[in-house]
Backbone as JSON, one array per atom type, in Angstrom:
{
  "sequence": "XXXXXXXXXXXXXXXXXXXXXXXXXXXXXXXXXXXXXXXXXXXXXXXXXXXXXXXXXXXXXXXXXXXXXXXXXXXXXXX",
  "N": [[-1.88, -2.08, 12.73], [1.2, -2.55, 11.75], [4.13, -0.88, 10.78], [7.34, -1.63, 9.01], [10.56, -0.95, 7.71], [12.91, -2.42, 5.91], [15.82, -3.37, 4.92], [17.91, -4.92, 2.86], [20.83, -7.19, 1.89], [22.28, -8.87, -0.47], [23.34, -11.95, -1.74], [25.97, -11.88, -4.49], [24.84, -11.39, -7.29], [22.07, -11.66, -7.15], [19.95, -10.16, -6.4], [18.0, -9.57, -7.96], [16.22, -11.48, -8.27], [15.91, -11.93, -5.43], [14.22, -9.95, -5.2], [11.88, -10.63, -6.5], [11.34, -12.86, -5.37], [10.28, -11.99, -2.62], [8.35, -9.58, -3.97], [6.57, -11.66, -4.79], [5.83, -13.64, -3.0], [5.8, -13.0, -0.27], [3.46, -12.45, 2.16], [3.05, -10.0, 3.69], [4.75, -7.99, 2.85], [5.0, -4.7, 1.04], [5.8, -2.9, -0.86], [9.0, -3.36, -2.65], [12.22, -1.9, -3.27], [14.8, -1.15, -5.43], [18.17, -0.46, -4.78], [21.29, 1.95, -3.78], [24.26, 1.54, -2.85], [25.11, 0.25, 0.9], [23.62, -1.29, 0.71], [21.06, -3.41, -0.9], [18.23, -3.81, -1.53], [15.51, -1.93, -0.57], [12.32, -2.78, 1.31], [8.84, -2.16, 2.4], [7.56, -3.32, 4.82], [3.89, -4.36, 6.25], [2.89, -5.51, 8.98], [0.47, -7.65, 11.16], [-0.76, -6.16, 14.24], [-0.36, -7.78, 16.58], [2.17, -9.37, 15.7], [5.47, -10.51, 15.69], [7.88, -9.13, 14.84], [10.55, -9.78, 14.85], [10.72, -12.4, 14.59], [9.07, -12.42, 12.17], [11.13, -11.33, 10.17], [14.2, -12.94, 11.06], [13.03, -15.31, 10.54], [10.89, -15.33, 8.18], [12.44, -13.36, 6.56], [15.43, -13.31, 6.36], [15.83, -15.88, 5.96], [15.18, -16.48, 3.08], [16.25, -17.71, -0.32], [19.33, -16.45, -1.09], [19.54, -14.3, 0.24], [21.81, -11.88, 2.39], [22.26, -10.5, 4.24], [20.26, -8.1, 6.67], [18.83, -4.97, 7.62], [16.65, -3.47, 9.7], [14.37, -1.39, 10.42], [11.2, 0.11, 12.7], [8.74, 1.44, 11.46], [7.21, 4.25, 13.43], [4.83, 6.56, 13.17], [3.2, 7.58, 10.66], [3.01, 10.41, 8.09]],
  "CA": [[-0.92, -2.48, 11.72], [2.81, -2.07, 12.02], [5.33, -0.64, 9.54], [8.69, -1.86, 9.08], [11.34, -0.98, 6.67], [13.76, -3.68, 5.77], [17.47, -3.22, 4.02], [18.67, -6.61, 2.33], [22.26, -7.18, 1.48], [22.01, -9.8, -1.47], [24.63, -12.82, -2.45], [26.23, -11.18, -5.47], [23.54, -10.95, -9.03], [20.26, -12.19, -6.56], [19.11, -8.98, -5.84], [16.52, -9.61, -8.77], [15.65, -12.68, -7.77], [15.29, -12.11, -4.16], [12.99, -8.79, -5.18], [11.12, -11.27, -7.24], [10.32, -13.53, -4.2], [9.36, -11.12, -1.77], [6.89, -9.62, -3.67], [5.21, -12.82, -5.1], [5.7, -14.83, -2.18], [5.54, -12.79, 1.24], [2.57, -11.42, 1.41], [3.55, -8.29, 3.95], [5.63, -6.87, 1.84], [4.27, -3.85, 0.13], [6.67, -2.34, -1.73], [10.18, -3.67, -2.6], [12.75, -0.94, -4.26], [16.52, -1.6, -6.0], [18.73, 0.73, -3.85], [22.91, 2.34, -4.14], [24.86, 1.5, -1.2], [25.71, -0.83, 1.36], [22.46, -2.97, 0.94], [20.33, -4.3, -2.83], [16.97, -3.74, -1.72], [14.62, -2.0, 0.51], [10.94, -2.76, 1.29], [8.18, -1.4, 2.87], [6.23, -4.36, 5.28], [3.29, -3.91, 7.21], [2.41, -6.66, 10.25], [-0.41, -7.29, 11.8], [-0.4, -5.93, 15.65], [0.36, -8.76, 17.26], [2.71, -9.82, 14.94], [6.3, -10.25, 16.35], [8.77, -8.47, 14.34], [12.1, -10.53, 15.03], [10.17, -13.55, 14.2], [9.01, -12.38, 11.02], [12.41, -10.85, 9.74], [14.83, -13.97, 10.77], [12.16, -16.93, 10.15], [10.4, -14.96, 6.9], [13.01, -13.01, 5.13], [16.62, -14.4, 6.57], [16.42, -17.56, 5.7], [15.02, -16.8, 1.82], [17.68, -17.68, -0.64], [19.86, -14.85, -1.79], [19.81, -13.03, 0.99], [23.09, -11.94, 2.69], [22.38, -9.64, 5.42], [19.06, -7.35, 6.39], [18.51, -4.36, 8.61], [15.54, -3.5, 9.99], [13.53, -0.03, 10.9], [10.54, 0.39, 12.89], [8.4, 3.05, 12.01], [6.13, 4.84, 14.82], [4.01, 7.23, 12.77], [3.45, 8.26, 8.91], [2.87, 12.19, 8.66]],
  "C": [[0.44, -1.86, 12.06], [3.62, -2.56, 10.81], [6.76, -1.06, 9.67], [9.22, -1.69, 7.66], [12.41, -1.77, 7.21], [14.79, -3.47, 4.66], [17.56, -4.84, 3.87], [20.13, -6.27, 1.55], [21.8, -8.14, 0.65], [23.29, -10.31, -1.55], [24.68, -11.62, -3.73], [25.3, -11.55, -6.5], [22.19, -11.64, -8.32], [19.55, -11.26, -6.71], [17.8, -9.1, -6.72], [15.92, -10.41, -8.05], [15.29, -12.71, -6.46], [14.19, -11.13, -4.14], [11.82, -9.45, -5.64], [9.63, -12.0, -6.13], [9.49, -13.19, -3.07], [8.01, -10.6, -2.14], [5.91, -10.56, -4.36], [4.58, -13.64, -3.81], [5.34, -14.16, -0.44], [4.2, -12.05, 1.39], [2.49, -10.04, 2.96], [4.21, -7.5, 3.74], [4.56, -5.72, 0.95], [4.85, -3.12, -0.99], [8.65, -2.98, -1.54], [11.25, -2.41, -3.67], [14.43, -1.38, -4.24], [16.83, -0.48, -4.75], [20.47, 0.87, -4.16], [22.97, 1.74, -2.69], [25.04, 0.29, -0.85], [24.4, -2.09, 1.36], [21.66, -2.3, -0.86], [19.43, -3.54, -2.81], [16.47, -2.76, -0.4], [13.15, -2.22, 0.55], [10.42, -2.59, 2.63], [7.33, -2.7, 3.32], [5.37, -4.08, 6.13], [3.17, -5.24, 7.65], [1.14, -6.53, 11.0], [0.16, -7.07, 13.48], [0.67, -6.85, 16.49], [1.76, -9.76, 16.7], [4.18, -9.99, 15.93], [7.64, -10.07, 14.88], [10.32, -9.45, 14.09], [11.67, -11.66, 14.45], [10.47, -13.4, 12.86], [10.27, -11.81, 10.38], [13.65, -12.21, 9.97], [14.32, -15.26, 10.37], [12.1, -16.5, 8.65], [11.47, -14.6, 5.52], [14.53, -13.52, 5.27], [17.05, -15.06, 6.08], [15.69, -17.56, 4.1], [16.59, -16.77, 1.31], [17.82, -16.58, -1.59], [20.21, -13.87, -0.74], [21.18, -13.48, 2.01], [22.95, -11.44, 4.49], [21.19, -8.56, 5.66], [19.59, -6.31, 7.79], [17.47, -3.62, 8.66], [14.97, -2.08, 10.91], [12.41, -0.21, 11.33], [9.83, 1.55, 12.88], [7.63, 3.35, 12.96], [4.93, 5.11, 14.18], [4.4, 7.34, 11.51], [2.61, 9.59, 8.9], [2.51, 11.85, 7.27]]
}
């Protein structure tokens, strides 16, 4: 399994609405959280192995509506 954290920038008043769709609708999302700063949202996705990362981030979350702009963390390990 592979972790990724994911920043979303939101069109201006989505940010609900795009937190909404993620976690009804994606289902590797695990956690979605409001956030201060230069981005709305962050969430917590896991992938399966083989999964390809770039894929899932401009196909999956990209192109939902609301969203403005994402950036994207790989984690390694959880301690």
């Amino acid at each position: 399994m592979k972790t990724i954290f994911v920043m979303v920038k939101c069109e201006l008043g989505q940010a609900y609405e795009v937190a909404d769709e993620l976690v009804m609708n994606v289902d590797e999302v695990s956690e979605v959280y409001s956030t201060s700063g230069q981005y709305d949202l962050l969430m917590k996705c896991y992938l399966a192995e083989n999964a390809d990362i770039g894929r899932f981030v401009t196909e999956r979350l990209q192109t939902l509506p609301g969203v403005k702009d994402t950036f994207t963390v790989i984690a390694f390990k959880a301690f």
